[in-house]
N, C-alpha and C positions, 0 to 999 in steps of 0.2 A: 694570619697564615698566608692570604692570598699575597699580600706587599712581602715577606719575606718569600716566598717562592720566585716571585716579579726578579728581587732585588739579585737573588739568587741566579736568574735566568741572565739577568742581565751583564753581570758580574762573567757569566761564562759567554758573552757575548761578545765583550770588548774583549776578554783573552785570545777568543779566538782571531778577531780582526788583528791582534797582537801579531800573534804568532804570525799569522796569512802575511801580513806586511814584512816581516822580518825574512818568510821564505823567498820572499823576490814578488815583484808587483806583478809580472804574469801571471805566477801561479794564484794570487791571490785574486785577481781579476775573473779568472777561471773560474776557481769555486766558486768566488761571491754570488757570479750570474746563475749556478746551477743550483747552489743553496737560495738562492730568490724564487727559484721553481718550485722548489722541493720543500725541504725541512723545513725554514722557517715559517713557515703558515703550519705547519703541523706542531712545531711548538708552541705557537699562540693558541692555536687550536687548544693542545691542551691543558693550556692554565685558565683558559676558560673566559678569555677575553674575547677573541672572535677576530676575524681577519680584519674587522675596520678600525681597531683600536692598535693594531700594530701591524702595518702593512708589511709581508712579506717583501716588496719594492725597495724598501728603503737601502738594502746592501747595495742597490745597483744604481740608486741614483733618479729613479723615474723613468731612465732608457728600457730595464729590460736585458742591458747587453753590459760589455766593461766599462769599468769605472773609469779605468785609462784611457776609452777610448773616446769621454766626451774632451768638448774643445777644452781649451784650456780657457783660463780669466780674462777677459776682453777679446778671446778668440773670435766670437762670432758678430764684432765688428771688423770693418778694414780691411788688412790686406791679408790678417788670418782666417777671415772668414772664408775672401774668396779661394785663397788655397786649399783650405777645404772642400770647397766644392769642385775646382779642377784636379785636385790630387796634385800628388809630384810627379816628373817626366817620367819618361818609361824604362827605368833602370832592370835591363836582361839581365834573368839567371844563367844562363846558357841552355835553360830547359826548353823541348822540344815537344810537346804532347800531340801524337800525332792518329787521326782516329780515319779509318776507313767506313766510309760511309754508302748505302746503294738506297738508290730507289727502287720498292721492288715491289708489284704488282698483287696484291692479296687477298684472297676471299676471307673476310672478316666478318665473324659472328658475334652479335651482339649479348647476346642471350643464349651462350652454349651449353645449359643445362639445360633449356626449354620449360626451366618455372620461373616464379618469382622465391629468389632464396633469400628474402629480407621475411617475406611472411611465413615460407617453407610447405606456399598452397600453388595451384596451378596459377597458369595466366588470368586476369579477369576479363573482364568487357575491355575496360579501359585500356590494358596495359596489351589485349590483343588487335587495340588501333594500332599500335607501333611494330609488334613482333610476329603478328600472324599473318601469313602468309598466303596468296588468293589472287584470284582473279584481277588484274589492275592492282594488286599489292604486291610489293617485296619482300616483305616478312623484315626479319631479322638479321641476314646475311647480306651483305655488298662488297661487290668489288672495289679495293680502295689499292692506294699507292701511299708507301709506309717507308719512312726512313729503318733502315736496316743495318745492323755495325757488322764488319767485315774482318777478320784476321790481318788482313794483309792486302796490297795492293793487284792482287788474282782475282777477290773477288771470288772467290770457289767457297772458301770457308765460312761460316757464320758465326759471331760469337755467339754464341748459345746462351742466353739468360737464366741464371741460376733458380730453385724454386723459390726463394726466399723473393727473388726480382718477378716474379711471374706476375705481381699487380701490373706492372705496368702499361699492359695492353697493349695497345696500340702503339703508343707513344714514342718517338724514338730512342736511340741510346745516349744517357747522360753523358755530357761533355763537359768534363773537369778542369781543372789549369790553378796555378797560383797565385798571386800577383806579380809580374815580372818574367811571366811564361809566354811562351807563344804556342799557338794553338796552329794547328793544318790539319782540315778536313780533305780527303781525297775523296769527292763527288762519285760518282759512279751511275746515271742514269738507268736504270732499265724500265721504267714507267710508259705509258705510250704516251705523254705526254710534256713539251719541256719543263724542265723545273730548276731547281738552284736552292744556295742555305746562306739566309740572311739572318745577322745574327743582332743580338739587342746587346747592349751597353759595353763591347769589347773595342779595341782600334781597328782600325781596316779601311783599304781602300778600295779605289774603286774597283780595281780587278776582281775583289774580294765582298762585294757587299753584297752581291746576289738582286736586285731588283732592277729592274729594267723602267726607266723613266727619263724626261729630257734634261737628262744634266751634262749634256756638251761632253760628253766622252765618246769615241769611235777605237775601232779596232780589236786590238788583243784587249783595252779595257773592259768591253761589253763580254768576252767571251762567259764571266760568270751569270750571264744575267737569264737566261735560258739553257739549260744545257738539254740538248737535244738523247733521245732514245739512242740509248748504246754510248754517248758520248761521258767524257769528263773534264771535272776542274776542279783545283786543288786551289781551296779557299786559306790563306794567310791572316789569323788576325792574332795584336798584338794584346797585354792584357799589364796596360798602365796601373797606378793606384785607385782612378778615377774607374775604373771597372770593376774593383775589389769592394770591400765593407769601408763606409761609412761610418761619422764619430758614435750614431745610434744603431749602426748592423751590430751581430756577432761576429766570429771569427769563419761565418761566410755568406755571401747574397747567393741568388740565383737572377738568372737570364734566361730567357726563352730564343728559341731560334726555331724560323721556319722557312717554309717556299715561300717566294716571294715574285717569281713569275708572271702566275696571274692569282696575287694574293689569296684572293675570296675560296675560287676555285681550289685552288691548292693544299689549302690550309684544310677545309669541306671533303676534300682526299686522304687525307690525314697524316699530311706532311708536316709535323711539329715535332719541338721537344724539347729538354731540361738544359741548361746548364750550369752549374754551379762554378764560383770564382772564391775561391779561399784566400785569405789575407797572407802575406808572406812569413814565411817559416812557421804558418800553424795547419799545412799542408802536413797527409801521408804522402806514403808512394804515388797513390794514386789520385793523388791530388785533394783528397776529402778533407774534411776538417779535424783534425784528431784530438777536439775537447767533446767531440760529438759521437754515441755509441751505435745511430742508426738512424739512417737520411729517411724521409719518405717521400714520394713525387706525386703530387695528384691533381690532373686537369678535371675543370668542371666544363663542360659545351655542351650547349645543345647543336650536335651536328645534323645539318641541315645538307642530307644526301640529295637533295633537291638542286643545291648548288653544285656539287660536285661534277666533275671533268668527267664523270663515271656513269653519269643518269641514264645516258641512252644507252650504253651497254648493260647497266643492271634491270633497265626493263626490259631488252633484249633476253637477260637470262635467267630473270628470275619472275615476270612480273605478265604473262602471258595468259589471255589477250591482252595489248596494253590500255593504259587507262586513257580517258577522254583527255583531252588536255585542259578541259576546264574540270578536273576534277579536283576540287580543293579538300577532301577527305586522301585525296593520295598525297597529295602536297603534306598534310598534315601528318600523313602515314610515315613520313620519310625526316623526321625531326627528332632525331635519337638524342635523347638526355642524358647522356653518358656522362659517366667516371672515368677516363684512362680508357673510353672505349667497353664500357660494359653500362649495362642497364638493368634496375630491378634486382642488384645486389649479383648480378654475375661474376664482379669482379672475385678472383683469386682471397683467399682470406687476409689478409696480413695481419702478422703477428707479433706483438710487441714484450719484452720484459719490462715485468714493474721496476719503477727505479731506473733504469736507463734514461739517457739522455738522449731526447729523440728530437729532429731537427724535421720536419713539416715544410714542404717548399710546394704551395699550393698553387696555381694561376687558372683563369679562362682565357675563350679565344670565341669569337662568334659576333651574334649584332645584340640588336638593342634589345632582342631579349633573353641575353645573358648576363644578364643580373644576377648575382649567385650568391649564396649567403651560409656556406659551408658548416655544420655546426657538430660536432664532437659529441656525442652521450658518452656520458661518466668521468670524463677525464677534462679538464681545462688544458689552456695555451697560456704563454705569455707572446706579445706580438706587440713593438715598437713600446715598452716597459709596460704595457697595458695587462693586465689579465681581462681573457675574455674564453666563451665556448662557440661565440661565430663569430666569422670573420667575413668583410666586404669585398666582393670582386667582381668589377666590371671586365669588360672586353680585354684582351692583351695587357691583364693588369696581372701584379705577381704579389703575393707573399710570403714570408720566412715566420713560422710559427714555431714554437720550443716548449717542448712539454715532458716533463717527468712524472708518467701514468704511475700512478698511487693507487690504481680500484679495476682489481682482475676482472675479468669475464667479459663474453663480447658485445660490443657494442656498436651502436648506428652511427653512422657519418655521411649527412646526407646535405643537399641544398634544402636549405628553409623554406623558399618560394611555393607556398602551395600547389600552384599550378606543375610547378617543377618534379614534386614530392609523386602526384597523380604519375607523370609522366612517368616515373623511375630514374630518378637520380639521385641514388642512395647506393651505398655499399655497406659494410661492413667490418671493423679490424677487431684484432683482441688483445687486452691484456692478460700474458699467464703469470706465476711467481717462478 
């Protein structure tokens, strides 16, 4: 019975890759990679074989991602290989995506419920080193400087983050494009500090890359590399094939962009953020990926408000009398293990439908001990054709995880790192039906 069920399954297997091919190789590329999420392990499943006798993978090839989109047959010698890795030149859509940007000055709270909402008990010993508030301590609020999106080039208006976006915390606002787009950020300082947005894996020059360093440029080039309190600069980058998905991405990567100023400092202020790059014509309006139902953004850092451009004013304001300067319990106090800028599951809930296809674009930023090892309860990933439920990330490192949640109710998504877990860096998402 079992081999005629097999034979059975099988038989509607290659129909289906029939049909998938005859409707056109896109669409069939499409499903295959989200049927490799989903169904297929669910039908092994229930014939009673198990996912290691019929890998769920195999529709996609071992990437994970399209079929189409590996090299082709002796691609990845010679001079197909390297084209792959430069991409092709930078063939413009005439699109223009243009995002107003501010720096802007914020009391930010770490912990704005005042418990820990992963246990749904108060603070304990532990978790009241980092958010209690005292004599030579800062508690849980600081003064930071936060990329901000803008309406318009006034600068009066704020785009408002919908409740659904409300994890994002801190973070600033995702910057979209397609392949073949060009991107302008309009700067806007109001920080008391100079700053600038240097961006990762897009084209750009010098006037445009925001870092300040001896590379033989003077004048109007330097004007990005600092942009002074009250000032602006309108950052131009272009967004070649070499900045889009790769033959094992999906049909999108992401990039991170931050201050670049005085790096350490900056970035410790919490001047960072997403950006995603969609492959051409698999772009919405708004540039997202549209094989995709629901993006999600989440940094892991332990921020280290010790670094920050902000310390002597947040002892000033929060932290009186101030602490000794050799006091290495404040030093310690000021090491928030955050999510998106929340700690000990503060973040917002987010919330997922089962069955949808959800697109994970996680990264850190910080030193050598942010070591992070993000790990999912209930639901798996697939990441570079891998299934797995944690995933690796050091310092300014990124990943693109894809998951079609199968198993309602909410669950923990936290850094594995012991010491990390103590600290609070944990959240929470859920699936409903």
């Amino acid at each position: 019975m079992r081999m005629l069920l097999l034979a059975g399954c099988v038989l509607v297997w290659v129909a289906s890759v029939l049909w998938a091919v005859r409707t056109g190789p896109e669409r069939s590329r499409r499903a295959a990679r989200w049927v490799a999420l989903g169904a297929t392990g669910t039908l092994v499943s229930a014939l009673g074989l198990g996912l290691a006798t019929g890998s769920a993978e195999a529709g996609t090839g071992h990437t994970g991602h399209a079929a189409a989109a590996a090299p082709a047959k002796g691609a990845m010698t010679g001079d197909g290989y390297w084209q792959q890795v430069g991409g092709a030149p930078f063939h413009p859509t005439g699109r223009v995506r243009t995002y107003y940007v501010g720096a802007d000055e914020v009391e930010w709270n770490y912990a704005p419920t005042g418990s820990n909402q992963v246990t749904d008990k108060d603070f304990d010993d532990v978790a009241d080193v980092f958010v209690k508030r005292g004599p030579a301590r800062i508690g849980s609020t600081y003064l930071k400087c936060l990329y901000r999106q803008y309406t318009d080039a006034t600068f009066t208006h704020r785009s408002a983050p919908t409740s659904d976006d409300a994890y994002l915390g801190f973070t600033g606002p995702v910057i979209r494009a397609e392949v073949g787009d060009t991107v302008k950020v309009v700067f806007r300082n109001g920080c008391s500090v100079g700053a600038s947005v240097h961006p990762h894996g897009v084209f750009y020059q010098k006037a445009s890359e925001g870092a300040p360093y001896a590379d033989n440029t003077s004048g109007q080039d330097t004007l990005d590399d600092a942009v002074p309190r009250g000032g602006r600069h309108t950052y131009t980058w272009l967004v070649p094939d070499r900045a889009g998905p790769g033959p094992h991405d999906g049909s999108s990567v992401m990039w991170m962009y931050h201050s670049h100023t005085d790096e350490v400092a900056d970035t410790y202020a919490g001047l960072q953020g997403f950006m995603v790059i969609t492959a051409k014509g698999m772009g919405r309006a708004d540039g997202s990926p549209k094989d995709v139902d629901r993006e999600v953004f989440e940094l892991f850092s332990v921020m280290n408000e010790g670094g920050s451009s902000y310390l002597a004013e947040n002892i000033k304001r929060y932290a009186q009398p101030a602490p000794a300067p050799d006091d290495e319990g404040f030093e310690e106090s000021n090491l928030m293990h955050s999510v998106n800028g929340y700690v000990y599951g503060n973040q917002p809930l987010l919330t997922l439908q089962k069955g949808e296809r959800v697109r994970w674009y996680v990264m850190s930023m910080g030193t050598e001990v942010d070591l992070h090892t993000p790990h999912w309860h209930g639901n798996d990933v697939l990441v570079g054709g891998m299934r797995m439920d944690v995933v690796n990330l050091l310092p300014a490192s990124m990943i693109v995880a894809d998951m079609v949640p199968d198993n309602a109710g909410t669950w923990l998504f936290h850094c594995h790192v012991n010491d990390h877990i103590s600290a609070g860096m944990m959240t929470r998402y859920r699936v409903v039906t």
